[in-house]
Backbone as a ProteinNet text record, in pm:
[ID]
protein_1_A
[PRIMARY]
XXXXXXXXXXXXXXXXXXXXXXXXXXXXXXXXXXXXXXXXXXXXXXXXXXXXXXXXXXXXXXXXXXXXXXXXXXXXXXXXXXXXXXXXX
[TERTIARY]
84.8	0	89.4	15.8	97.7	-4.3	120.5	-17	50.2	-43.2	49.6	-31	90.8	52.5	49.5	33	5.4	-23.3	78.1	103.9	73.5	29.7	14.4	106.2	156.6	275.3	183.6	202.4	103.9	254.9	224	338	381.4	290.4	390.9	462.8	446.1	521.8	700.8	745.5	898.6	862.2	974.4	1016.5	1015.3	979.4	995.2	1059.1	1213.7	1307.8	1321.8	1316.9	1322.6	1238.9	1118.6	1032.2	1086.1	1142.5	1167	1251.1	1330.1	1513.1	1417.3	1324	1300.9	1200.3	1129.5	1081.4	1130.9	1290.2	1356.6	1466.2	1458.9	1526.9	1412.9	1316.2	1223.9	1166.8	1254.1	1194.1	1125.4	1063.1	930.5	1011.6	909.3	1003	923.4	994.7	909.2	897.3	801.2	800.8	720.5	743.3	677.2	523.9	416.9	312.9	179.6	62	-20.8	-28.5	97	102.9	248	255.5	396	534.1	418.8	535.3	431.9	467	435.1	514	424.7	511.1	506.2	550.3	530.9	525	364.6	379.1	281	327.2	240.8	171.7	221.6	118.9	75.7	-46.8	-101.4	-5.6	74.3	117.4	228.2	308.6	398.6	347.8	177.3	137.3	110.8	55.9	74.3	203.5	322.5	475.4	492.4	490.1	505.8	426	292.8	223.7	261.7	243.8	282.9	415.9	519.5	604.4	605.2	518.2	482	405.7	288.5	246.4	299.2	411.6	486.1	592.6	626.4	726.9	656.6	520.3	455.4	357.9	380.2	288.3	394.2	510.4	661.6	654.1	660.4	661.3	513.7	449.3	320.1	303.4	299.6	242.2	69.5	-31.7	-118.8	-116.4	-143.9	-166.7	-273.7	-314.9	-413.7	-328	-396.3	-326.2	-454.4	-380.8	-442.6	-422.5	-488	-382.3	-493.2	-372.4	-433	-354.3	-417.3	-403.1	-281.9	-275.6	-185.5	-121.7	4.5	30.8	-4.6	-12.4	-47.2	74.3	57.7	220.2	289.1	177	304.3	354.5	320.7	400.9	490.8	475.7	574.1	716.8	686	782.9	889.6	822.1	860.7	949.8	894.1	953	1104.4	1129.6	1236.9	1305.7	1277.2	1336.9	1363.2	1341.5	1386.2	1519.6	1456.8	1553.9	1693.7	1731.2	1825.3	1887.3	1790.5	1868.9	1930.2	1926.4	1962.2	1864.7	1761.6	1689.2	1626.1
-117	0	123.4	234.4	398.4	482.5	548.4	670.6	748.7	860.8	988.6	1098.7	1221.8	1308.4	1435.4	1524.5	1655.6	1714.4	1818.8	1967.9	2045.6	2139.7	2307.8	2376	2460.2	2553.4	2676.8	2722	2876.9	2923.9	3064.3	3175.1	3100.3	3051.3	2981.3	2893.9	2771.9	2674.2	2652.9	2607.9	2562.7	2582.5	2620.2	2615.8	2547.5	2516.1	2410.2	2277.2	2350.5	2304.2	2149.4	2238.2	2209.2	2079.3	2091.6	1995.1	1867.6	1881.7	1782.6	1692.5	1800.6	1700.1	1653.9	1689.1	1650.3	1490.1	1467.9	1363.2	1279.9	1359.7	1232.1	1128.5	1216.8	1168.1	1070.9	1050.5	899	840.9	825.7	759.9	794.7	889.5	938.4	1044.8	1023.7	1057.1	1154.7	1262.7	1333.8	1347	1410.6	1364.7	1487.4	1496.2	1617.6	1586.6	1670.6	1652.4	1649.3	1566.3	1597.2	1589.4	1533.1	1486.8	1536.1	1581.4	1570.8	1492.9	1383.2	1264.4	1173	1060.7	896.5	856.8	751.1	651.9	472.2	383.1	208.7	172.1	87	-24.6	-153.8	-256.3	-375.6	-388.6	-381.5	-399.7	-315.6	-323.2	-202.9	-156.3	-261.8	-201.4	-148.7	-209.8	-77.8	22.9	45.3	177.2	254.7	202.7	277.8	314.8	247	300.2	431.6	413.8	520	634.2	587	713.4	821.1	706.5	797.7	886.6	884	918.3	1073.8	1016.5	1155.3	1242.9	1216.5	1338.3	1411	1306.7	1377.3	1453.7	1479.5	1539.5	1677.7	1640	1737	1829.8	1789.4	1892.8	1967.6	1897.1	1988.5	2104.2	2094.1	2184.9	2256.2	2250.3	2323.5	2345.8	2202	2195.4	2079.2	2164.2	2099	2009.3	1880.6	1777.5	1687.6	1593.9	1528.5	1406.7	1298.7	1201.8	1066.3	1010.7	927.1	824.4	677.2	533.4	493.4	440.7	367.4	203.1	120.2	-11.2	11.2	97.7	42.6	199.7	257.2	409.9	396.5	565.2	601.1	649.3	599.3	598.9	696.8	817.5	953.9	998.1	986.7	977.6	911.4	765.4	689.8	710.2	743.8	797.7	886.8	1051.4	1137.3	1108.4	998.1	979.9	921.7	840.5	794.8	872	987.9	1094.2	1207.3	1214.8	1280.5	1221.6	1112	1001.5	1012.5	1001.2	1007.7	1110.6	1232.1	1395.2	1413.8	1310.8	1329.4	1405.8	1451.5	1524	1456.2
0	0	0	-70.9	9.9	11.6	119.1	146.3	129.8	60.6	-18	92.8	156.6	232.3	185.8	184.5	141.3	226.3	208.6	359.9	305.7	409.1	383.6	536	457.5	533	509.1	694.1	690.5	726.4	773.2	804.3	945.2	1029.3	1156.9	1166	1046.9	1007.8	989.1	989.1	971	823.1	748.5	620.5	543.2	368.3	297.2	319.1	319.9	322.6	455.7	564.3	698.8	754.9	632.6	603.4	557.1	414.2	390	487.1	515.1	583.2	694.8	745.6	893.4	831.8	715.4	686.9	610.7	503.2	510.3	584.6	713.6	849.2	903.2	847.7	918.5	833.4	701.9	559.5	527.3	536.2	399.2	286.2	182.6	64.1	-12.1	-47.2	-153.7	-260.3	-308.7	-462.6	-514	-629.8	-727.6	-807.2	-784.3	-847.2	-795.7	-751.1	-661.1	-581.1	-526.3	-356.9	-342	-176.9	-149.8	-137.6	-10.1	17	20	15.6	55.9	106.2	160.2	250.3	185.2	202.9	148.3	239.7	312	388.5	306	442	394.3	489.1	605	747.8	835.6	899.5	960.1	1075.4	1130.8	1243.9	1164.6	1029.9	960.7	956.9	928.6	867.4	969.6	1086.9	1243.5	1268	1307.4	1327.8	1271.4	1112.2	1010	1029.7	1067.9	1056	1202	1272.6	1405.9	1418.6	1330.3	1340.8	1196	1113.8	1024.9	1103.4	1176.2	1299.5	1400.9	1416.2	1555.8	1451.8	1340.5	1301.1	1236.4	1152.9	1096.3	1222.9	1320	1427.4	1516	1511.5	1574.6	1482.5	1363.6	1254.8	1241.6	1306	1300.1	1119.3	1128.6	984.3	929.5	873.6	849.6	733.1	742.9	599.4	631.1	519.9	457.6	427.2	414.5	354.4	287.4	156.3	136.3	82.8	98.4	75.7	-50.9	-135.5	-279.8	-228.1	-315.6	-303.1	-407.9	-476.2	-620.9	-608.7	-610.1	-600.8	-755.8	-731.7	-870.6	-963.1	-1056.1	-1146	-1176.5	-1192.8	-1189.1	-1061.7	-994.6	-829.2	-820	-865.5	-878.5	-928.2	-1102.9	-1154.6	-1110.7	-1080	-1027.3	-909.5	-843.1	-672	-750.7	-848.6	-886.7	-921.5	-998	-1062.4	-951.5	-862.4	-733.6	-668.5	-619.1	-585.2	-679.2	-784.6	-862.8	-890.7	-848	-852.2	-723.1	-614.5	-505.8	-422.3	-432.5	-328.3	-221.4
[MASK]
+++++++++++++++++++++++++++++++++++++++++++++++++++++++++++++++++++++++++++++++++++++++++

């Protein structure tokens, strides 16, 4: 499964930037296009671990998001996430 998250940064929030490094310091990954980041699990208690650890990082950052799980990610996310990945970001 993944679940793709999507933030919104107001003026009180931590920075773009600050964002990412702080979620790819607990494996979540970003990616370009309708979603921000996703995450890959198979099991709920993976998807509990994971998730609990994207809230406690995105509410330090007084940052608001949404998130939502497809059975199958959707392929331009996919792509993109590779093409990130390979630019080094």
């Amino acid at each position: 499964m993944r679940t793709y998250i999507d933030i919104t940064i107001n003026p009180n929030s931590a920075g773009a930037s600050e964002v990412v490094h702080a979620m790819l310091k607990i494996g979540i990954s970003p990616i370009f296009g309708p979603h921000d980041f996703y995450l890959d699990w198979t099991t709920e208690a993976e998807f509990r671990r994971k998730y609990k650890e994207v809230n406690r990082v995105l509410q330090s950052q007084n940052i608001s998001y949404r998130q939502k799980t497809y059975e199958h990610p959707q392929e331009e996310a996919r792509t993109i996430a590779v093409m990130t990945k390979k630019n080094g970001v």
